[in-house]
DRENVEX-850372 format. One record per residue (C-alpha): residue number from 1; residue in one letter; chain; x, y, z. Coordinates in Angstrom, 2 decimals. Example, Ala and Ser with C-alpha at 12.3 -4.5 7.8 and 13.67 -1.06 7.14 Angstrom:
% DRENVEX-850372
+-----+---------+--------+---------+---------+---------+
! num ! residuo ! cadena !      c1 !      c2 !      c3 !
+-----+---------+--------+---------+---------+---------+
!   1 !       A !      A !   12.30 !   -4.50 !    7.80 !
!   2 !       S !      A !   13.67 !   -1.06 !    7.14 !
+-----+---------+--------+---------+---------+---------+
END
This chain:
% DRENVEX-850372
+-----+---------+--------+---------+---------+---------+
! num ! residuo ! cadena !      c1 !      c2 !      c3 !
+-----+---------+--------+---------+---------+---------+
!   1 !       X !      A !   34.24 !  242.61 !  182.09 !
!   2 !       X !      A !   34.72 !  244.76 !  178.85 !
!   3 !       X !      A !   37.98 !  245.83 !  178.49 !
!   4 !       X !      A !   37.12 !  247.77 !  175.25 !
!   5 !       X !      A !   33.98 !  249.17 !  174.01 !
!   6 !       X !      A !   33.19 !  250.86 !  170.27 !
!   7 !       X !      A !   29.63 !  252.18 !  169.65 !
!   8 !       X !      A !   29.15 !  253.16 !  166.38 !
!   9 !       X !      A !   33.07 !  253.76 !  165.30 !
!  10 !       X !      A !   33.55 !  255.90 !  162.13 !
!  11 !       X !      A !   37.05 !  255.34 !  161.32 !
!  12 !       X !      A !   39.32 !  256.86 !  158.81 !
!  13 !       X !      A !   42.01 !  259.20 !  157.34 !
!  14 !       X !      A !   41.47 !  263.20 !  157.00 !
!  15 !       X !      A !   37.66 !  262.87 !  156.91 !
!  16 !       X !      A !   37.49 !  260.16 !  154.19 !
!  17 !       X !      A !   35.95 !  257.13 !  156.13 !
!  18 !       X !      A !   36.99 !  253.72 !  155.87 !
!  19 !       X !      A !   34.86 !  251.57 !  158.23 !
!  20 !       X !      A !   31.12 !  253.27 !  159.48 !
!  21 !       X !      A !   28.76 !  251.50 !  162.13 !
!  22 !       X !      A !   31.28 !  249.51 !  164.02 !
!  23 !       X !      A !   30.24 !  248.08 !  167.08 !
!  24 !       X !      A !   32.80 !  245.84 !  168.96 !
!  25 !       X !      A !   32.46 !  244.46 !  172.27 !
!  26 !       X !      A !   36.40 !  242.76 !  174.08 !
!  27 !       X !      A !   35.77 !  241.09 !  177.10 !
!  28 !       X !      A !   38.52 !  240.07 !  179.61 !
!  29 !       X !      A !   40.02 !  237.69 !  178.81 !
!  30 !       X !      A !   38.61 !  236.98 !  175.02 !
!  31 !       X !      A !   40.80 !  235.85 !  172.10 !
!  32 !       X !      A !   39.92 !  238.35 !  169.26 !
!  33 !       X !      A !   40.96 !  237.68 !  165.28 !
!  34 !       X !      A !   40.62 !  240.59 !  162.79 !
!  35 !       X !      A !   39.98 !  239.27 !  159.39 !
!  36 !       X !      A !   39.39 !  240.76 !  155.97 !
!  37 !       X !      A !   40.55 !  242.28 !  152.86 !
!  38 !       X !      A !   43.96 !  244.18 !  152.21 !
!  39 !       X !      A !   43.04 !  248.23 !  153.02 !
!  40 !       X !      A !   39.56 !  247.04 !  154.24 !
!  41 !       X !      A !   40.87 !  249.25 !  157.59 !
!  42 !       X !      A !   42.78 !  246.25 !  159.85 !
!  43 !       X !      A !   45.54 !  248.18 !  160.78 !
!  44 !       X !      A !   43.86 !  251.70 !  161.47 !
!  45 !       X !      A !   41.33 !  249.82 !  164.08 !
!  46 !       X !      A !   44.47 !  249.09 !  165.44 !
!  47 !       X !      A !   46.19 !  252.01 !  166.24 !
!  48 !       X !      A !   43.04 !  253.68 !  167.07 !
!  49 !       X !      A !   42.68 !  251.11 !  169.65 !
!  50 !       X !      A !   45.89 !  252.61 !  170.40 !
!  51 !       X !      A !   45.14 !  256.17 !  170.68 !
!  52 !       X !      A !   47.10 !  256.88 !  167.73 !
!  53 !       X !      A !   44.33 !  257.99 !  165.63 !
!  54 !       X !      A !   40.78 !  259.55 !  166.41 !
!  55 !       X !      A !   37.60 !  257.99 !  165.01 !
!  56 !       X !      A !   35.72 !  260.00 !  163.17 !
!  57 !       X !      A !   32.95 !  259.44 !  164.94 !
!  58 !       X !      A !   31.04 !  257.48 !  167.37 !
!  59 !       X !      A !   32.77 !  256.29 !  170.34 !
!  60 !       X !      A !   35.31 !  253.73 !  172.00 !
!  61 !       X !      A !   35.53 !  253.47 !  175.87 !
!  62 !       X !      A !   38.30 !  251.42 !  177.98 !
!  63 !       X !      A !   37.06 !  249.72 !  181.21 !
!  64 !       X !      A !   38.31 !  246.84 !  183.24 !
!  65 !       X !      A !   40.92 !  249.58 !  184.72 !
!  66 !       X !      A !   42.65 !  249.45 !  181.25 !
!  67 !       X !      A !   44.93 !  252.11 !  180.96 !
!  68 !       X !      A !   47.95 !  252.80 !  178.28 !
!  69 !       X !      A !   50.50 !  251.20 !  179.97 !
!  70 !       X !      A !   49.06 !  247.97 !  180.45 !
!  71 !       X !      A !   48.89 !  247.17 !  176.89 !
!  72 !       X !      A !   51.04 !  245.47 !  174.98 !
!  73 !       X !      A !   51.82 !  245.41 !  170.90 !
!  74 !       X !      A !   53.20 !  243.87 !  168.34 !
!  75 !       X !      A !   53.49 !  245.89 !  164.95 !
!  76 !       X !      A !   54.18 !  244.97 !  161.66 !
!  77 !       X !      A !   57.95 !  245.02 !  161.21 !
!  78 !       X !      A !   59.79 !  247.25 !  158.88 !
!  79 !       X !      A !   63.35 !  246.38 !  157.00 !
!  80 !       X !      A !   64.24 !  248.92 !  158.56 !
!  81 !       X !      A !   63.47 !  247.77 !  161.62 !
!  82 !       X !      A !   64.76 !  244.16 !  161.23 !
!  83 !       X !      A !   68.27 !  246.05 !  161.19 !
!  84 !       X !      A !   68.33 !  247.79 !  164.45 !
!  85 !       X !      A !   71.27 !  247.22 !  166.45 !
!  86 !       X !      A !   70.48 !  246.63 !  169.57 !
!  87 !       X !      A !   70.72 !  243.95 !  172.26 !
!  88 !       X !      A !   67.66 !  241.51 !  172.86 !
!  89 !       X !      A !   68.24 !  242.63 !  176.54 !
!  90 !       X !      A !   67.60 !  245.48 !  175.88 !
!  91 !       X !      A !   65.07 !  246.01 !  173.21 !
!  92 !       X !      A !   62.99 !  243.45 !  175.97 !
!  93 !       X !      A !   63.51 !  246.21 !  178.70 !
!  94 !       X !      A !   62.46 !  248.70 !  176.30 !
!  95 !       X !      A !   58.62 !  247.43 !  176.82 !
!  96 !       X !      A !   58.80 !  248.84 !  180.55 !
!  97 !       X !      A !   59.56 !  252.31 !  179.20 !
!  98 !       X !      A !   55.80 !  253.53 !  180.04 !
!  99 !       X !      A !   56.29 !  252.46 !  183.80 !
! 100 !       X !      A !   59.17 !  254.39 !  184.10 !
! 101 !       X !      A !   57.24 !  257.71 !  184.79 !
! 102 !       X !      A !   59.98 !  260.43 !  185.13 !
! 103 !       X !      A !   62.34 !  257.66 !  185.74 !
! 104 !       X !      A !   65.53 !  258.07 !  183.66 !
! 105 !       X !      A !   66.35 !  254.31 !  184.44 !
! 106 !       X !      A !   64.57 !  250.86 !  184.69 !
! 107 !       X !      A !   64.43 !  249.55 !  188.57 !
! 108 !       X !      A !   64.57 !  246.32 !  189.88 !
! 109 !       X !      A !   60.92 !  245.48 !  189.44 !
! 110 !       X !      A !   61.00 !  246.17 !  185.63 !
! 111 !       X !      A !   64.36 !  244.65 !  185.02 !
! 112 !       X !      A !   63.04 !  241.13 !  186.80 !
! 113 !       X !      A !   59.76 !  241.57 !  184.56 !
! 114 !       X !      A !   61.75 !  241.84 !  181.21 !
! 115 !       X !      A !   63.83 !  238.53 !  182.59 !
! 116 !       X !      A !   61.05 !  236.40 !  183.32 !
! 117 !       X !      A !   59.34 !  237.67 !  179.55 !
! 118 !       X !      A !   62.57 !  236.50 !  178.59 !
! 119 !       X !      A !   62.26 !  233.50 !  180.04 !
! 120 !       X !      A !   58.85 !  232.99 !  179.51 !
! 121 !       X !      A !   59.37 !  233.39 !  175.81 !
! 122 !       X !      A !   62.46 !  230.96 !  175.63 !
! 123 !       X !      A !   65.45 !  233.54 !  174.33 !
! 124 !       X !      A !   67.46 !  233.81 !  177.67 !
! 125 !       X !      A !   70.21 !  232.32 !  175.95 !
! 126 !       X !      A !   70.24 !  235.38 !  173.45 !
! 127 !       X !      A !   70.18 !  237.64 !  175.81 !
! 128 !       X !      A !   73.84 !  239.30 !  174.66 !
! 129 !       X !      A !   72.77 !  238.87 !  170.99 !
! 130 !       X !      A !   72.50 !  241.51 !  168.61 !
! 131 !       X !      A !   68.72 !  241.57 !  167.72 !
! 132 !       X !      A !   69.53 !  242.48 !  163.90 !
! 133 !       X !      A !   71.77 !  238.99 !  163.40 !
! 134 !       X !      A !   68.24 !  236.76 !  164.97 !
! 135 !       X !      A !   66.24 !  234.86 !  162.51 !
! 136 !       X !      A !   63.02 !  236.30 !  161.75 !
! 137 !       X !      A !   61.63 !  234.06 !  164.07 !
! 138 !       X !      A !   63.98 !  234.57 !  167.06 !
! 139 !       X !      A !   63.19 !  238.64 !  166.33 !
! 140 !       X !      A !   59.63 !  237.69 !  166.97 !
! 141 !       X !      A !   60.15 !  236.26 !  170.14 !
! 142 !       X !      A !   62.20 !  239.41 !  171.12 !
! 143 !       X !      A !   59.33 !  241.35 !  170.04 !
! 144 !       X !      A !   56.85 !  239.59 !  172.45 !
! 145 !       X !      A !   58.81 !  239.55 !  175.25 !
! 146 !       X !      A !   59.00 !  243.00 !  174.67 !
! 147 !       X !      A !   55.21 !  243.70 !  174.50 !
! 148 !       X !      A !   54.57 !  241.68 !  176.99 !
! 149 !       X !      A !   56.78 !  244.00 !  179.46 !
! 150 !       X !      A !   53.89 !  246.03 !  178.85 !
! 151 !       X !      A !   50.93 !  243.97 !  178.88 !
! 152 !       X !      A !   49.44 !  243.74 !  182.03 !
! 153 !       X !      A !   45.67 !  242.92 !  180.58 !
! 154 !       X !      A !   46.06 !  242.91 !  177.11 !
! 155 !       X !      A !   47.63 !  242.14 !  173.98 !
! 156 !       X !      A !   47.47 !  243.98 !  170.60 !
! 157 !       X !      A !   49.09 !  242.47 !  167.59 !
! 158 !       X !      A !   49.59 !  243.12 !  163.96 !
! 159 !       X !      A !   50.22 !  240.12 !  161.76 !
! 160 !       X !      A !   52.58 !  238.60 !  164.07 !
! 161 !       X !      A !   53.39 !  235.76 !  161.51 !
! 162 !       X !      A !   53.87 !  237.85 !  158.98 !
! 163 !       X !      A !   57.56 !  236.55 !  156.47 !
! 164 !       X !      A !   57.59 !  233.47 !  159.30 !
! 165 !       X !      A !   58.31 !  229.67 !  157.92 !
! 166 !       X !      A !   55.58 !  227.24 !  158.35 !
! 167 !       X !      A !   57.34 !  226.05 !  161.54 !
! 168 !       X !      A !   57.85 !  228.91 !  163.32 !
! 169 !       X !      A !   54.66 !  230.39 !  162.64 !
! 170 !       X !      A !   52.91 !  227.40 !  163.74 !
! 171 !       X !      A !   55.00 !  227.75 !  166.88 !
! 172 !       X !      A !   53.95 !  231.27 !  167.48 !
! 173 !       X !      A !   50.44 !  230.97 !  167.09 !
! 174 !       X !      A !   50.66 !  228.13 !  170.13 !
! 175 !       X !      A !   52.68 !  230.80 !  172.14 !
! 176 !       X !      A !   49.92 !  233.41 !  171.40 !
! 177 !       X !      A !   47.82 !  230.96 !  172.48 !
! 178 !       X !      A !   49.21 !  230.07 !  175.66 !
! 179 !       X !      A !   49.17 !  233.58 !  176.84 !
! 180 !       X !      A !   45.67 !  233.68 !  175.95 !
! 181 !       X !      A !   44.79 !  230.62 !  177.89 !
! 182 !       X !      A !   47.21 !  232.57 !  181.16 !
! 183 !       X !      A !   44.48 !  235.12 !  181.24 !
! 184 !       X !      A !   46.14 !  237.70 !  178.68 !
! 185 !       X !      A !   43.29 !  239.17 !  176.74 !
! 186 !       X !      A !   44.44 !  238.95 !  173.10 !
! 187 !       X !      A !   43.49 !  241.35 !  169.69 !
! 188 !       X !      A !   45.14 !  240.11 !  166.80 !
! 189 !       X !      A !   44.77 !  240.92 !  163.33 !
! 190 !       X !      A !   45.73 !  238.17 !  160.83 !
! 191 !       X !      A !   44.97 !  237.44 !  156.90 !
! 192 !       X !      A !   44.93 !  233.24 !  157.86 !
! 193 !       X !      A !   41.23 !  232.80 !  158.23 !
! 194 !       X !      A !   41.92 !  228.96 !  159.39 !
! 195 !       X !      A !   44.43 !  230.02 !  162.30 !
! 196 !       X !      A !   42.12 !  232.63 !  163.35 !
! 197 !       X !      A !   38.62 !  229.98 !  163.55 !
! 198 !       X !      A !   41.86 !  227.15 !  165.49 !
! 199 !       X !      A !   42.30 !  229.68 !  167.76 !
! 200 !       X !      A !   40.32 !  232.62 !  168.03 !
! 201 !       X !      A !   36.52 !  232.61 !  170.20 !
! 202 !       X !      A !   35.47 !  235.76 !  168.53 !
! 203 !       X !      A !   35.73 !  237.06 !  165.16 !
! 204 !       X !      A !   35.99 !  240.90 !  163.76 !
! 205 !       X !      A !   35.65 !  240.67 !  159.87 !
! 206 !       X !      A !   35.36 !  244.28 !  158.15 !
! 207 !       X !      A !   35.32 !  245.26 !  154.75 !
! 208 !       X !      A !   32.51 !  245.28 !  151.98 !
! 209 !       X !      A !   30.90 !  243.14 !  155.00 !
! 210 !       X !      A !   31.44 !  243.49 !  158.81 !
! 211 !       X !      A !   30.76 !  240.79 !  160.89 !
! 212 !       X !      A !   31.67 !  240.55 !  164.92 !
! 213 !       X !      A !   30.38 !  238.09 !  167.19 !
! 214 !       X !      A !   31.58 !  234.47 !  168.38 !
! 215 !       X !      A !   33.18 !  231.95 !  166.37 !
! 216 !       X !      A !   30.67 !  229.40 !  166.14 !
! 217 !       X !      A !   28.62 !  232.35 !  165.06 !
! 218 !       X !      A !   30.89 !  233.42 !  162.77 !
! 219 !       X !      A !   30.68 !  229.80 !  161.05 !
! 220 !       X !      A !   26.97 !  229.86 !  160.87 !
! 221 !       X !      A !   26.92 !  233.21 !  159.27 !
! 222 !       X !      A !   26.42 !  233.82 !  155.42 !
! 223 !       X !      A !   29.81 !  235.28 !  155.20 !
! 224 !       X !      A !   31.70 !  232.31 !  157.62 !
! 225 !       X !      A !   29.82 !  229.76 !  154.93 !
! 226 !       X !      A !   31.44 !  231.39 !  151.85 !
! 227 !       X !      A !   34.86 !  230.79 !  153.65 !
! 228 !       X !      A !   34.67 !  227.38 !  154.55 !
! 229 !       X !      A !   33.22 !  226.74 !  150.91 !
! 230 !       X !      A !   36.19 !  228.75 !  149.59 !
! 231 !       X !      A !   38.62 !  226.06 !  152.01 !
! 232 !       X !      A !   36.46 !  223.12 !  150.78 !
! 233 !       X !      A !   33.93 !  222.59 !  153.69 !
! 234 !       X !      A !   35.62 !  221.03 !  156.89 !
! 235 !       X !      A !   39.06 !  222.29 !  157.16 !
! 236 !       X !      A !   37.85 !  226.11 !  157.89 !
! 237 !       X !      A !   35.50 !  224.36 !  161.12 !
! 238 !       X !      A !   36.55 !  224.47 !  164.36 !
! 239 !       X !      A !   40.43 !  223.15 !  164.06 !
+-----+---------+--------+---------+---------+---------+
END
């Protein structure tokens, strides 16, 4: 079932358009990778998934009973934001703020969802930690735990390997992937072309071209051949 739906999106910023003619299709259940070229529009597809921004025109529809508390995201950190001193328990808790309603407190419900995202994301034992003394890592982990104290359908993330060690972001990408393969619908935008053909079954590519459609379609397509050329053939194929 389609959990999101753009027809024709116009996107952009005080009537200057960015990206015209998009059509994009997200299924239940689909792994989505957003690919493409620094300012090519990533991030404002994003938040207009998001309902932070308009489109300028055309349209995007949620179905699938997708509402804005059952997604989840992951932004792009700021320094700033790296700093804040807070507990991980309760930056994690902080992702059940939209089920709160008029609550001015978190009940038992949302507190036992935050422990087993916790859990689920293997930083129970930092529980009492300040988040701004984590490794980048670690802070990563906090930050999914936290989205996912939100997510109920679907995930939205913004370079969520972004400043990560080789490690680590290997390690994430196989926790993103996990969740996917758990029935979490996931929408990620990334700049590694490779991780996002391991991983990924569909493939959003805008800039001077737009491409959407499956990965294996994506990989017979003029523009999927010019990458795995680029990456010498057979390490861009189907990981």
């Amino acid at each position: 079932m389609a959990q999101i739906l753009c027809k024709d999106l116009e996107l952009g910023y005080e009537g200057s358009s960015i990206i015209s003619g998009l059509d994009l299709t997200v299924n239940a259940g689909d792994y989505l990778c957003i690919v493409g070229e620094n300012g090519s529009g990533k991030s404002t597809l994003m938040k207009t998934l998001l309902r932070l921004r308009q489109p300028l025109s055309g349209t995007l529809e949620m179905g699938d009973g997708l509402t804005a508390d059952k997604i989840g995201y992951l932004p792009q950190q700021t320094l700033v934001q790296r700093d804040f001193p807070a507990s991980v328990w309760e930056i994690v808790l902080s992702g059940c703020l939209n089920k709160c309603g008029m609550r001015p407190f978190y009940n038992k419900a949302e507190k036992k969802r935050a422990y087993d995202n916790m859990e689920k994301m293997n930083i129970l034992h930092l529980k009492d930690r300040c988040y701004r003394e984590l490794s980048g890592g670690q802070q990563q982990r906090v930050l999914l735990a936290r989205a996912l104290c939100a997510a109920e359908k679907i995930l939205l993330l913004d370079e969520p390997v972004a400043g990560l060690d080789p490690k680590v972001t290997a390690e994430m990408y196989e926790t993103i992937y996990s969740l996917n393969r758990e029935g979490i619908t996931i929408v990620m935008i990334s700049h590694d072309i490779q991780a996002a053909l391991k991983y990924a079954d569909h493939i959003l590519h805008i800039g001077n071209e737009v491409f959407f459609g499956t990965k294996e379609e994506f990989l017979s397509s003029k523009l999927g051949k010019a990458y795995s050329e680029y990456f010498g053939g057979e390490e861009i194929s189907n990981g």
